[in-house]
LUMMAR-963618 format. One line per field, with one value per residue (C-alpha): residue number from 1; residue in three letters; y, x, z. Coordinates in steps of 0.001 Angstrom, whole numbers. Layout:
N
resi (NUM | ...)
resn (ala | ...)
Y (Y | ...)
X (X | ...)
Z (Z | ...)
This chain:
319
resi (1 | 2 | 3 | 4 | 5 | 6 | 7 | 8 | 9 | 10 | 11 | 12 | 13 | 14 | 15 | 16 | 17 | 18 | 19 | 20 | 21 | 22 | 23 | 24 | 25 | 26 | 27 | 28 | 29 | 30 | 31 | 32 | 33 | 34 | 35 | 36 | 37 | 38 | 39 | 40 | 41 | 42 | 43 | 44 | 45 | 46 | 47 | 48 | 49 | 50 | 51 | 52 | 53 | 54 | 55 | 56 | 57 | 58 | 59 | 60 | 61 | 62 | 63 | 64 | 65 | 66 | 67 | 68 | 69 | 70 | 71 | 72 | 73 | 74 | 75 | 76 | 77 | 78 | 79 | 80 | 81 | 82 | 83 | 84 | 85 | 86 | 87 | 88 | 89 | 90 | 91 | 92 | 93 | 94 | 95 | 96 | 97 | 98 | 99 | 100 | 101 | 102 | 103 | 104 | 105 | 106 | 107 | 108 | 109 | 110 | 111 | 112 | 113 | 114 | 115 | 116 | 117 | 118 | 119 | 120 | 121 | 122 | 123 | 124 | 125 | 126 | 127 | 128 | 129 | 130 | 131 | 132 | 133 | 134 | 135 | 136 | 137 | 138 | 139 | 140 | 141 | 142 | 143 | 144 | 145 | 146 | 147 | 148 | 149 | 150 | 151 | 152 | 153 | 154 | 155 | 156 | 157 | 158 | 159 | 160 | 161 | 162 | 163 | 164 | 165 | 166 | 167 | 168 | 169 | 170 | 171 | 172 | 173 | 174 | 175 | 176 | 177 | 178 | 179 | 180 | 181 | 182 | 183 | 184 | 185 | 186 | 187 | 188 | 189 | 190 | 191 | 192 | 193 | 194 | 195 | 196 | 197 | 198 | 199 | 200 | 201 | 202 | 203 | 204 | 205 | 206 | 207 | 208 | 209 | 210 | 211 | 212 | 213 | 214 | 215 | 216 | 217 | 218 | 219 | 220 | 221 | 222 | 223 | 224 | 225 | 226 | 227 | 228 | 229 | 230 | 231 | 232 | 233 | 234 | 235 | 236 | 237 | 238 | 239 | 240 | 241 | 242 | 243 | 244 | 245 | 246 | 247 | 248 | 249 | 250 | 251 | 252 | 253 | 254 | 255 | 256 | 257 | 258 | 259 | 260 | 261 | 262 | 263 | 264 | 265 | 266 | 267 | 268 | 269 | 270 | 271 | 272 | 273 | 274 | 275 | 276 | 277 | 278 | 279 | 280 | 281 | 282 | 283 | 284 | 285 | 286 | 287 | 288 | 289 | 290 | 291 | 292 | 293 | 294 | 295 | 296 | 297 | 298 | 299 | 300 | 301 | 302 | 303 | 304 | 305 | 306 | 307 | 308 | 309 | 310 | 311 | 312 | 313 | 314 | 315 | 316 | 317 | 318 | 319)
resn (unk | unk | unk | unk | unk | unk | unk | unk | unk | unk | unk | unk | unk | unk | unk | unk | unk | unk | unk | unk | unk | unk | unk | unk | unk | unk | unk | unk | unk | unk | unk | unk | unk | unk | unk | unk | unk | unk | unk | unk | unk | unk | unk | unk | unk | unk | unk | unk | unk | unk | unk | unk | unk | unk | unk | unk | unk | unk | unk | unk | unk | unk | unk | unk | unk | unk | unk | unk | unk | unk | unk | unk | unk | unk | unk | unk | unk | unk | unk | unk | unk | unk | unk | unk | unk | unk | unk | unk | unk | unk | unk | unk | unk | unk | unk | unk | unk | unk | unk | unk | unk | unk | unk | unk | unk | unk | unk | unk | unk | unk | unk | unk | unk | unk | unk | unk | unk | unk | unk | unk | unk | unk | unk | unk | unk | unk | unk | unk | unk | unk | unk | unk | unk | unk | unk | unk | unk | unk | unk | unk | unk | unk | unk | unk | unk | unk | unk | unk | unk | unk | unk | unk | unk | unk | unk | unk | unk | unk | unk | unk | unk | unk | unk | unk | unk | unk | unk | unk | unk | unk | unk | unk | unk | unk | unk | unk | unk | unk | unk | unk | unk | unk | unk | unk | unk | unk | unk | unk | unk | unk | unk | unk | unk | unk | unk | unk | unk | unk | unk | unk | unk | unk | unk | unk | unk | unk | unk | unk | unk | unk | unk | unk | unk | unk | unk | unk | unk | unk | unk | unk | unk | unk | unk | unk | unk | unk | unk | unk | unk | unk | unk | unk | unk | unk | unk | unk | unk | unk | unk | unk | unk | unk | unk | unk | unk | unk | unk | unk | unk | unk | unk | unk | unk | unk | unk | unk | unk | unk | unk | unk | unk | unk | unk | unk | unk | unk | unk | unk | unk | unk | unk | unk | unk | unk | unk | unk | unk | unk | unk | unk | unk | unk | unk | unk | unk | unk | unk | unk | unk | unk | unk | unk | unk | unk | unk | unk | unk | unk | unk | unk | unk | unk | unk | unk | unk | unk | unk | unk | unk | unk | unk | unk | unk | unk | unk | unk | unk | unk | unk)
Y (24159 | 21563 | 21248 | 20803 | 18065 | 16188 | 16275 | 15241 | 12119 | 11101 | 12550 | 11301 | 9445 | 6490 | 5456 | 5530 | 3157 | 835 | 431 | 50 | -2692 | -4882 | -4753 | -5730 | -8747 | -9837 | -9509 | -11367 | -14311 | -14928 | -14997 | -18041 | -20435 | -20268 | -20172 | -24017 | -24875 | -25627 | -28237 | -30215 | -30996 | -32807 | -36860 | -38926 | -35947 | -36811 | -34316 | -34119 | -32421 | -29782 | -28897 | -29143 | -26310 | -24478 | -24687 | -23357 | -20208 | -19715 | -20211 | -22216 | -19601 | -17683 | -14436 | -11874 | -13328 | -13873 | -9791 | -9216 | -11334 | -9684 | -5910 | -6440 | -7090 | -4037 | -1825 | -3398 | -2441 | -5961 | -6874 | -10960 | -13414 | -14632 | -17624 | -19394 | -21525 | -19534 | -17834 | -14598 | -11217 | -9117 | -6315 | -7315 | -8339 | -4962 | -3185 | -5045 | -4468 | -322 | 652 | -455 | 604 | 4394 | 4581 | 3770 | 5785 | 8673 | 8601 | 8562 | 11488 | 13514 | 12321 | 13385 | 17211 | 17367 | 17321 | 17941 | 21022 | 22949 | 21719 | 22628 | 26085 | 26385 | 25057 | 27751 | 30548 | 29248 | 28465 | 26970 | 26760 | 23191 | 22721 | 23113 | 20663 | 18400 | 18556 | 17969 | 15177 | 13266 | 14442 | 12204 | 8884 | 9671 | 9258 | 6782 | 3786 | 1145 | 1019 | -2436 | -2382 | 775 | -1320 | -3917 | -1652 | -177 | -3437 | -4884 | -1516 | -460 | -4138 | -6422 | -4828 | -2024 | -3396 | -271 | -883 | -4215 | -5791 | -6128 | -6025 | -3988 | -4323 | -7801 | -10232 | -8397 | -5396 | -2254 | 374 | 3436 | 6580 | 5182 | 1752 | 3273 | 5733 | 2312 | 59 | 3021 | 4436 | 2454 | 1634 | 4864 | 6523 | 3453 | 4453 | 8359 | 8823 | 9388 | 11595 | 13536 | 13839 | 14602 | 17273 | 18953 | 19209 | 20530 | 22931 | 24471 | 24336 | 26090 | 28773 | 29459 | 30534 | 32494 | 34499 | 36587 | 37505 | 41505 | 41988 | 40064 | 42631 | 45669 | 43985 | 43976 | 47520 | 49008 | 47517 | 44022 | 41495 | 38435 | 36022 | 37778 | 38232 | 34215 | 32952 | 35473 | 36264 | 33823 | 30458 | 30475 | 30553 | 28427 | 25845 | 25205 | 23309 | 21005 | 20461 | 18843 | 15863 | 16193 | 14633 | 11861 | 10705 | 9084 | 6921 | 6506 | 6774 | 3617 | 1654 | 1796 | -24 | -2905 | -3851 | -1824 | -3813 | -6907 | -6537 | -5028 | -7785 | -5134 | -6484 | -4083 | -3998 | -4678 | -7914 | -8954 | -8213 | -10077 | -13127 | -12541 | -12159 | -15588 | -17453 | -15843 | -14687 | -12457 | -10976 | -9579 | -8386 | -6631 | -4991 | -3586 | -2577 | -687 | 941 | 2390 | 3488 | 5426 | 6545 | 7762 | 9796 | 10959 | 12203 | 14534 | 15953 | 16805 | 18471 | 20525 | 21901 | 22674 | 24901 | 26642 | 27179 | 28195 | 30558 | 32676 | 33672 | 29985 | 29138 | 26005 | 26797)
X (1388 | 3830 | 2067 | -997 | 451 | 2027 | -1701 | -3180 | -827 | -263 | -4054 | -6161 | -4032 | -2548 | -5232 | -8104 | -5131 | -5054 | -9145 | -8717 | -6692 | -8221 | -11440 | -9784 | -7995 | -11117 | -13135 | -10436 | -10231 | -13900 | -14926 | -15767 | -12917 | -9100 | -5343 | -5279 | -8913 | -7210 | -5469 | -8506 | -9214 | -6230 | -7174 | -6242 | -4495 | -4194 | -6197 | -2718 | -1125 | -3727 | -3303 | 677 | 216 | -2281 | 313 | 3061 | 1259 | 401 | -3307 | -3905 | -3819 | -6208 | -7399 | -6026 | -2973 | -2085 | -3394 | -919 | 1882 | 698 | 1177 | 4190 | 5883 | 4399 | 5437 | 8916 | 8094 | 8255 | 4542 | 5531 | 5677 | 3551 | 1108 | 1745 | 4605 | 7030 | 6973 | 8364 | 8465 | 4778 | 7322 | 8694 | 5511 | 4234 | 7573 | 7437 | 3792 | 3881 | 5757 | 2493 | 83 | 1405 | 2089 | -1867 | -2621 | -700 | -1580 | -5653 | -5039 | -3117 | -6313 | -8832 | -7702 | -6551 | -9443 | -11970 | -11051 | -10370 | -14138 | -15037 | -14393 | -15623 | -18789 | -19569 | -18077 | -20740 | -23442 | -27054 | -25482 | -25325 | -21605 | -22939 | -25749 | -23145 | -20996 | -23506 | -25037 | -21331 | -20639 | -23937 | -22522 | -19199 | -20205 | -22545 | -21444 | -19394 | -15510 | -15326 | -18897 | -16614 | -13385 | -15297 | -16871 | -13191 | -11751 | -14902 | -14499 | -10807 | -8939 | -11349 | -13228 | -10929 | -7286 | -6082 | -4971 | -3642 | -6226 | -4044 | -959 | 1849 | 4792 | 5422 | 8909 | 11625 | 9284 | 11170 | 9894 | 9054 | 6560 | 4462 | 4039 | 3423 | 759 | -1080 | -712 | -1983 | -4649 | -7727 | -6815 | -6218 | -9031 | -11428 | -9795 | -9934 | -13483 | -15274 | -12241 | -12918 | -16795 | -16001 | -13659 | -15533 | -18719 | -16857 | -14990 | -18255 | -20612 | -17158 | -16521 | -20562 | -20128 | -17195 | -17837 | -20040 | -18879 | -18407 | -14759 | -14967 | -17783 | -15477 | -12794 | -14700 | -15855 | -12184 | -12730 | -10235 | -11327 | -13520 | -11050 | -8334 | -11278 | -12029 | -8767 | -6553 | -9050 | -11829 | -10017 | -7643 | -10308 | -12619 | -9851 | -10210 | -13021 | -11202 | -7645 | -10006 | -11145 | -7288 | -6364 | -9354 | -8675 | -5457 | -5863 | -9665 | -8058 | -5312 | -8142 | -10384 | -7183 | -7900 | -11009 | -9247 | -6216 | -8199 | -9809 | -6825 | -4178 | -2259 | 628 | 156 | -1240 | -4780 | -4526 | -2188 | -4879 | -7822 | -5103 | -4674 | -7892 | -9122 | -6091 | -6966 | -3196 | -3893 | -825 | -792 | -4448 | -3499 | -508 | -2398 | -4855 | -3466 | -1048 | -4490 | -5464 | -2027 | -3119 | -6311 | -5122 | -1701 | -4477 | -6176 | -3543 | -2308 | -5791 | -5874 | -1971 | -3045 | -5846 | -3334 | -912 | -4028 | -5548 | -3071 | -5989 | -6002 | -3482 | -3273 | -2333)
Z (20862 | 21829 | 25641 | 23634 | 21101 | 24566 | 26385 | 23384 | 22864 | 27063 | 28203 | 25220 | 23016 | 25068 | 26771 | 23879 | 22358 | 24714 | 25158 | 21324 | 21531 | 24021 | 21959 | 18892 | 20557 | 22249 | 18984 | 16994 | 19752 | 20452 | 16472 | 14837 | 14076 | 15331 | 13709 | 14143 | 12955 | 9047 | 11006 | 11703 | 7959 | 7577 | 7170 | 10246 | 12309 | 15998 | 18343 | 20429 | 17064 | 17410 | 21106 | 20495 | 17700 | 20559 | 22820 | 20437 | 19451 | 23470 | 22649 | 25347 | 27867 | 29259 | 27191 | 29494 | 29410 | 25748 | 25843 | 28431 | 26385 | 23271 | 24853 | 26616 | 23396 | 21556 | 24629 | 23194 | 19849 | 18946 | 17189 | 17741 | 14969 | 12355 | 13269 | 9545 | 9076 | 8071 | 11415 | 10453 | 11959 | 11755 | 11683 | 8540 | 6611 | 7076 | 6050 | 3080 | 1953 | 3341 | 26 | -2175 | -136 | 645 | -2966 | -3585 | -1182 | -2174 | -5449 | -4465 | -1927 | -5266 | -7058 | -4458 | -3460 | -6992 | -8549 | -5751 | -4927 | -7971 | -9160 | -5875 | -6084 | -9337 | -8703 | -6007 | -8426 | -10845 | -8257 | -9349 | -13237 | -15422 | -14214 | -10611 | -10916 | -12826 | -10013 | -7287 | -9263 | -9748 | -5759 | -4812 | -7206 | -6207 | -2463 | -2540 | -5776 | -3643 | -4311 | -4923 | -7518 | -9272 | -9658 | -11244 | -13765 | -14313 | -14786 | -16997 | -19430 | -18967 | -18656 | -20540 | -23255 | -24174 | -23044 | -22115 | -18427 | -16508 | -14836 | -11644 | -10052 | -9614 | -11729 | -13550 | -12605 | -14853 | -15960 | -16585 | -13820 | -16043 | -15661 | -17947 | -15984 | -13040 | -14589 | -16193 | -12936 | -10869 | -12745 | -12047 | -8886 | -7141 | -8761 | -7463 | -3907 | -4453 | -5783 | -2664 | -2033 | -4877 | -4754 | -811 | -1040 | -3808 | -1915 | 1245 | -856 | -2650 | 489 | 2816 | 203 | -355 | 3070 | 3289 | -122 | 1271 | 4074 | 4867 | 4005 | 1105 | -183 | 607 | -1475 | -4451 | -3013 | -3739 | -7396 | -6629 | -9237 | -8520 | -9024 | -6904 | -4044 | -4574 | -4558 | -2686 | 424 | 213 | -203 | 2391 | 5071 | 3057 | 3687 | 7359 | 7492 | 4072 | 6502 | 9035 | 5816 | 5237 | 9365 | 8806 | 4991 | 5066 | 7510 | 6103 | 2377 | 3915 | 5996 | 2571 | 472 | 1982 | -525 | -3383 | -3629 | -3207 | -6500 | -7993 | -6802 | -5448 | -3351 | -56 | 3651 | 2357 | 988 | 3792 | 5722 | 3967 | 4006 | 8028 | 8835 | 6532 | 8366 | 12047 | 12250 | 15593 | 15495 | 12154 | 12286 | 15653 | 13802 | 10632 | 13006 | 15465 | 12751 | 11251 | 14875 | 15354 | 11977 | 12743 | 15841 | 14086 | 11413 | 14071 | 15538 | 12312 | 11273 | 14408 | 13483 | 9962 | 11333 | 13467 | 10431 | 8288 | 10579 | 12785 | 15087 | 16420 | 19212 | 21206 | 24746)
């Protein structure tokens, strides 16, 4: 396993990384406009200004090298410095967004396999009956209604017309940090992040256990008289899980990746709207950082999903 985990990191890992991050800074530094274009607004500001700010941000080198500048410094595990005015660490910005977001997040992923799968199994228990139908029905919304059209309808019912739930935000200045206030800040968004989660895992779950429950040992179970529900959910749902811990490797980081419109409508004070912010002020170095955090993400997340087969199934073994 652990000669597999160390090919899959040095082999694969590394360099689909590094491709992945020469694309990004070439897409970032051949868009439209540039970290200094604000300055050109300003009334009576002398062209030299501009190519003095160019020259402090190294963006008047080639693009090759402010990718080799760039790299060097992440090889250090330093991600560089802001481009805005404060000039701080990219480091710190994300340290002190991560706690929102992963809280979101966490909360969304709790929501999705929460619900999903328990309503997943019991729509294949129940198979062709009105709950099914129900299910598959809210599974089709679910997957296709927009996340930021269904925060807007949240916030329209929930926030404005019944004023049941904040509108936004995360905690007010001097707010007292209870259960309850988390429960009410969290509520609509998290379930506007998790609800392709849910409709997702449920329609995995009911398809995956449709096509284990049949299977020959199952029917000699129920053969030596073992109840239905101790055949479903005893022998039947562990290896109905397998294909569901593959959706678990890919949805975080897709579940993290997705916060980014979610907290924009919610005013939630995370990665997301750090990166909306970044990306309107072409701050390279933060947009590289959130990015490539999502792409360690993203290959942490499948590494993780082939493990969890291995520790679901003993018959698999990574040599």
């Amino acid at each position: 396993m652990w000669r597999y985990i160390m090919r899959r990191i040095f082999l694969q890992g590394i360099p689909v990384l590094l491709g992945f991050s020469f694309l990004l800074y070439l897409v970032i530094t051949i868009a439209p406009g540039s970290p200094v274009t604000h300055l050109r607004g300003v009334p009576n500001l002398d062209s030299s200004v501009i190519e003095q700010r160019k020259a402090q941000l190294g963006l008047d080198q080639p693009f090759i090298v402010q990718y080799l500048n760039w790299l060097g410094r992440v090889l250090r595990f330093d991600l560089g410095l802001s481009f805005d005015s404060a000039r701080r660490p990219v480091a710190d910005l994300i340290k002190e967004r991560m706690p929102a977001t992963i809280t979101l997040s966490l909360a969304s992923i709790v929501l999705g396999w929460g619900i999903g799968i328990p309503i997943g199994i019991l729509s294949a228990r129940y198979q062709y009956s009105v709950f099914d139908y129900a299910i598959t029905f809210f599974a089709f919304v679910g997957i296709s209604i927009p996340s930021f059209f269904f925060g807007l309808i949240q916030l329209y019912v929930f926030a404005l017309k019944l004023n049941v739930l904040p509108a936004g935000g995360f905690f007010m200045a001097g707010e007292a940090r209870t259960l309850a206030g988390y429960v009410s800040y969290l509520l609509l968004p998290s379930l506007t992040l998790g609800l392709a989660s849910i409709a997702g895992v449920a329609r995995y779950m009911r398809a995956s256990l449709l096509e284990v429950i049949n299977q020959d040992y199952l029917r000699t179970a129920r053969a030596k008289g073992l109840p239905e529900r101790l055949v479903v959910y005893k022998h039947a749902l562990r290896n109905a899980l397998l294909p569901i811990l593959t959706l678990l490797g890919f949805m975080i980081p897709g579940i993290f990746s997705g916060a980014v419109i979610v907290e924009s409508i919610f005013a939630w004070p995370g990665l997301g709207s750090l990166a909306i912010q970044a990306v309107n002020e072409r701050n390279y170095p933060v947009i590289m950082g959130i990015d490539m955090m999502f792409a360690v993400l993203i290959f942490l997340g499948s590494i993780v999903a082939d493990i969890s087969y291995a520790l679901a199934d003993p018959r698999i073994r990574y040599e």
